[in-house]
C-alpha positions in Angstrom: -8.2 -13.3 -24.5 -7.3 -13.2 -20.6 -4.2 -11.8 -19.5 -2.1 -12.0 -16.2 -0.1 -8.9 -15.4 2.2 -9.6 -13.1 2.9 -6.7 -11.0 2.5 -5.5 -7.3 0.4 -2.5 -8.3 -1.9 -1.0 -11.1 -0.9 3.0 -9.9 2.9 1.6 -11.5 2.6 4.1 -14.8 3.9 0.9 -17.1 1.0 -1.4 -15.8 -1.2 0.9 -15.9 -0.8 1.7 -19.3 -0.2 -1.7 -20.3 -3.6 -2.4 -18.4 -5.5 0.4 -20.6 -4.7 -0.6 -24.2 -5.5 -4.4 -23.4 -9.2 -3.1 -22.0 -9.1 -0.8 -25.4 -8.3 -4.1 -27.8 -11.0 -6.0 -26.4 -9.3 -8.1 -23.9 -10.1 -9.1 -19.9 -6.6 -8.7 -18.4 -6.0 -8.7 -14.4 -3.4 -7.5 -12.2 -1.6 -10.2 -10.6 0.5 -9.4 -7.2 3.2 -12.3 -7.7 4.3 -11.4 -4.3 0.9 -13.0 -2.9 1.1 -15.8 -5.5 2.0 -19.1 -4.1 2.5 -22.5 -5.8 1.3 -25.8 -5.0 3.1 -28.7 -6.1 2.3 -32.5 -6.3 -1.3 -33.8 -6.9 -2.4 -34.2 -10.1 -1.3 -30.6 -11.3 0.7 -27.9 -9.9 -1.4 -25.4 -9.0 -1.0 -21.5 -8.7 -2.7 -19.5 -6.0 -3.3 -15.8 -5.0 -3.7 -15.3 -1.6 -7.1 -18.4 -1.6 -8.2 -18.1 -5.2 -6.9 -21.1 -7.4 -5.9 -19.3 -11.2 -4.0 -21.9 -12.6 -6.3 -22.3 -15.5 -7.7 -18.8 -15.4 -5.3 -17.0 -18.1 -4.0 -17.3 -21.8 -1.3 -15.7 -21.5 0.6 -13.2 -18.9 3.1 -10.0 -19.3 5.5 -10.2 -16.3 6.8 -6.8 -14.7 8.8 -8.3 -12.1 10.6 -6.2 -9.6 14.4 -6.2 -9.1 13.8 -7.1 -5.0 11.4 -10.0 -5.7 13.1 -11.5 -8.9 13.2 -15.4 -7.3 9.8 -15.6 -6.3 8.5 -13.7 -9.2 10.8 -16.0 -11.6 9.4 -18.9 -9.8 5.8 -17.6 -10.3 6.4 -17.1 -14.6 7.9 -20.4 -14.7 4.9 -22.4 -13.0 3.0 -20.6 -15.4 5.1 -21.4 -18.4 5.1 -25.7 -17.6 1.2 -24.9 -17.0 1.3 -24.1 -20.7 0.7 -20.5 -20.5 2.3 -18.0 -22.8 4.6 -15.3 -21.4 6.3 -12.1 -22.9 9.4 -12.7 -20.7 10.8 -16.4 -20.1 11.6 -16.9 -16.8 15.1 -17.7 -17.2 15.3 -14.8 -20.0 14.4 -13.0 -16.5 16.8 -13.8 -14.6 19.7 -13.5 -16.8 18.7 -10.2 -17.8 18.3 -9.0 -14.0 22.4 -10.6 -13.8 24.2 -7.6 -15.2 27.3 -9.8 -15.3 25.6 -12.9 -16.5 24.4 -10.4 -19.6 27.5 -9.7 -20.1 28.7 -13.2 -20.7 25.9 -14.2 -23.1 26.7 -10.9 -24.9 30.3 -11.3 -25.2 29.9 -15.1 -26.3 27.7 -13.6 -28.7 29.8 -11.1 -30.5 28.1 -7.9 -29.2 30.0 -5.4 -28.5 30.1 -4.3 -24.7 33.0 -1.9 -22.6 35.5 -3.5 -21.0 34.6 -5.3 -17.6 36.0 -7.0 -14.8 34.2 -8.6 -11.7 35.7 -10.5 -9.4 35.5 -10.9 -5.0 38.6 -11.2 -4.2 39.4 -8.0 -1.5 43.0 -9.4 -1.6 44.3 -7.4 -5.1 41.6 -4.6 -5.8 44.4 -2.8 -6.9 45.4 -5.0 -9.1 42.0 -5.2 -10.7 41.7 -2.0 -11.4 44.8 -1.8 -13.4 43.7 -4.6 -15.5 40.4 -2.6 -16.3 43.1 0.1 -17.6 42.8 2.6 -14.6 40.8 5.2 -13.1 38.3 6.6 -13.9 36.1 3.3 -13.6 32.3 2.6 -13.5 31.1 0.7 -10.3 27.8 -1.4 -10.3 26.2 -3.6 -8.1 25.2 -6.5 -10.1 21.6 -6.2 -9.5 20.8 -2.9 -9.5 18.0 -1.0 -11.5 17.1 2.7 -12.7 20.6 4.1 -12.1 20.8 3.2 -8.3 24.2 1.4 -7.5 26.4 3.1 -10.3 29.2 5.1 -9.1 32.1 6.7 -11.1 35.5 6.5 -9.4 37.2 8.9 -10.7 40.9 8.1 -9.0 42.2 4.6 -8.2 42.1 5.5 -4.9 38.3 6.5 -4.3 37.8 3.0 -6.8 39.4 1.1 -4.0 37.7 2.9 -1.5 34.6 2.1 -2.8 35.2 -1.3 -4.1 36.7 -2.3 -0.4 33.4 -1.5 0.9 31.4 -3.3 -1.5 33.1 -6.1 -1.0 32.9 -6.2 3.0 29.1 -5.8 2.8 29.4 -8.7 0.7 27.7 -6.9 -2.4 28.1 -8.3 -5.8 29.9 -5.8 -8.3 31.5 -5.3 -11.6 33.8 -2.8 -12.9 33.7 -1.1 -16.6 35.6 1.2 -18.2 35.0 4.7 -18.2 33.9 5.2 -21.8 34.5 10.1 -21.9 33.2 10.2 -24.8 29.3 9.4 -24.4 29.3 12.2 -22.6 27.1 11.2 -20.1 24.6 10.5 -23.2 22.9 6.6 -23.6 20.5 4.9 -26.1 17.5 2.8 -24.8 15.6 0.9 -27.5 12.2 -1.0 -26.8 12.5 -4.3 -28.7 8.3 -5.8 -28.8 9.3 -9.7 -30.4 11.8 -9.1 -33.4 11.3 -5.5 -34.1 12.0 -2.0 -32.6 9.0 -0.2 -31.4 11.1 3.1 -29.9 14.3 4.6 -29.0 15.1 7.6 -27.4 18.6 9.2 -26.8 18.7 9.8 -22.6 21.2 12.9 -21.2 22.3 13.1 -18.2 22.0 16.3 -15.6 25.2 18.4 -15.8 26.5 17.8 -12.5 25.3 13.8 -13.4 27.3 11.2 -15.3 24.5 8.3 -15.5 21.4 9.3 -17.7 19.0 7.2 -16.3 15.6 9.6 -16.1 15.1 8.8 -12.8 18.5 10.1 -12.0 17.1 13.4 -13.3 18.0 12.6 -17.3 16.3 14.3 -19.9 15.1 12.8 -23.5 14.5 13.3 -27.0 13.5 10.8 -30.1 16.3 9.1 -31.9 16.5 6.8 -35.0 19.3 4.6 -33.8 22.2 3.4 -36.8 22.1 0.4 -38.6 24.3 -1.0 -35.9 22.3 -0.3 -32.6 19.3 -1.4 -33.9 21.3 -4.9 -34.6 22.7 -5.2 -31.5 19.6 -4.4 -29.8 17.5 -6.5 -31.7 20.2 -9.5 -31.1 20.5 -8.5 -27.3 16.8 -9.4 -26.4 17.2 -12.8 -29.0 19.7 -13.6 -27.3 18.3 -13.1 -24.0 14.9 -14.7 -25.2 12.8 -11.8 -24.2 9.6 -11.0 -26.4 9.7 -7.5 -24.6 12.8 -5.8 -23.3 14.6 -1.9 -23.2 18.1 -2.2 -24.5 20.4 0.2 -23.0 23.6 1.8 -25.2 26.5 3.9 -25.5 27.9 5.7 -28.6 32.0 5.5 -28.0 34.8 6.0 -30.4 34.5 2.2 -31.5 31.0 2.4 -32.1 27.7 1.4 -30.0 28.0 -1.2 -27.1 25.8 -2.4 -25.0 25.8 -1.9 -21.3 21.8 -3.1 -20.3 19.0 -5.3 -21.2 15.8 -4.2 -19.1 13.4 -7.5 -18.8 10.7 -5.0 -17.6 11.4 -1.4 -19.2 9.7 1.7 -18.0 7.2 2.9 -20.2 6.6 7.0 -19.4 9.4 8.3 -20.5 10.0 6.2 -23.8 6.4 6.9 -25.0 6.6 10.7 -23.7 10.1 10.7 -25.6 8.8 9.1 -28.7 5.0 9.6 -29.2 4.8 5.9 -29.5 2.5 3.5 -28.2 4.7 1.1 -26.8 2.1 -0.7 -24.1 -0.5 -1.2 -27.4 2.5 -3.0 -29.3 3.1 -5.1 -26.4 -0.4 -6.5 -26.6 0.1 -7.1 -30.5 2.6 -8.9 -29.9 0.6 -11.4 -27.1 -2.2 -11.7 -29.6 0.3 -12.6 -32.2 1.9 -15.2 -30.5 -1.6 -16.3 -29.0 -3.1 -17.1 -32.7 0.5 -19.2 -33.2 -0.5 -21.1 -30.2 -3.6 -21.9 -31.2 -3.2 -23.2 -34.8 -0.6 -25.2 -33.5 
């Protein structure tokens, strides 16, 4: 089988790894820049390029690791694939959602899962108002498109919260406000989901003087086996989403588990240092499975 991996570098540890066990099982698999990729449209086919070479017909299927700065182009890229008839682990508009932290949310909610309280709005006109309908300080800041940690801030008195939020809003950055859920501790849940089944899961702790756990905030890790209940929500997160791949992001509060992320492209070193797991070899499983579907049909 040929594979596409879409990514702007094979030193990246994920497509690297992802790169390794394809070459192990047997399969030719390139690295794809989608930021040289250009589409052609009209003719008798739309055609994909990169840079001069023409691979529009030169994969079976391709594993997209799409970068949060280049999410339209690379969307665009995955989707010219897709119409071409090519199988990918991530839709493109599965991509795109899951890259919207408040558009998520919204599938999520409709869906019954279980998520903290959130509010997003841009109107600078009543920020305090806003906040009280979020319940109060201390509240959880984000910038809607942010990515491993970067653009989450805890305000811990309504007045920093409008401080912050006032500035958000006059750079004309997208945000949305949660509540501040104590009791996780700065402690959160990612679970790979590979296609309908959990793969790996790992509990992620943050530094002391650090409220988000993110490891590249400077979190530390350990295996978990998540409850009934997070592996249902996560499960149902990336259906819902339609991702075949995808790192579901937790929190344990006094209500239970809710979700607060859905990664479209989720790191793999810490989750397989974490775990012991081979998480890039049951990614490529999962393409040959849905390969031989293809093909009988």
């Amino acid at each position: 089988m040929d594979i596409g991996l879409l990514s702007v570098s094979m030193n990246v540890y994920s497509t690297k790894r992802i790169a390794e066990e394809a070459v192990k099982m047997g399969h030719y698999i390139e690295l794809i820049d989608h930021t040289r990729c250009s589409v052609k449209l009209g003719g008798d086919k739309p055609r994909i390029f990169l840079g001069e070479e023409d691979i529009t017909d030169g994969f079976d299927a391709v594993i997209p690791r799409i970068g949060a700065k280049v999410t339209r182009h690379g969307v665009a890229i995955v989707k010219q694939f897709e119409m071409n008839g090519v199988f990918s682990t991530a839709r493109s508009l599965s991509i795109a959602r899951a890259r919207n932290k408040v558009r998520t949310l919204q599938i999520m909610a409709r869906k019954g899962i279980p998520i903290p309280e959130t509010l997003f709005s841009i109107n600078p006109d009543n920020i305090g108002q806003q906040i009280e309908i979020l319940g109060g300080a201390p509240v959880i800041i984000k910038i809607q498109e942010g990515t491993q940690g970067l653009g989450v801030i805890l305000a811990e008195t309504k007045k920093s919260a409008k401080s912050i939020i006032d500035t958000f809003y006059k750079m004309d950055t997208s945000i949305l406000m949660q509540e501040y859920i104590e009791e996780s501790n700065g402690e959160d849940i990612r679970i790979i989901v590979v296609g309908n089944k959990i793969v790996a899961s790992m509990k992620r702790t943050s530094d002391v003087e650090e409220f988000r756990s993110n490891i590249h905030r400077g979190g530390t890790t350990e295996a978990i086996k998540p409850s009934t209940k997070e592996q249902f929500i996560a499960i149902s997160a990336a259906k819902h989403l339609g991702l075949g791949v995808a790192g579901v992001d937790l929190i344990r509060s006094n209500r239970g588990p809710l979700l607060i992320e859905v990664n479209a492209s989720p790191g793999l070193q810490g989750i397989e240092a974490a775990t012991g797991t081979n998480v890039a070899k049951e990614i490529i499983l999962y393409v040959e499975r849905n390969r031989k579907k293809r093909r009988r049909r």
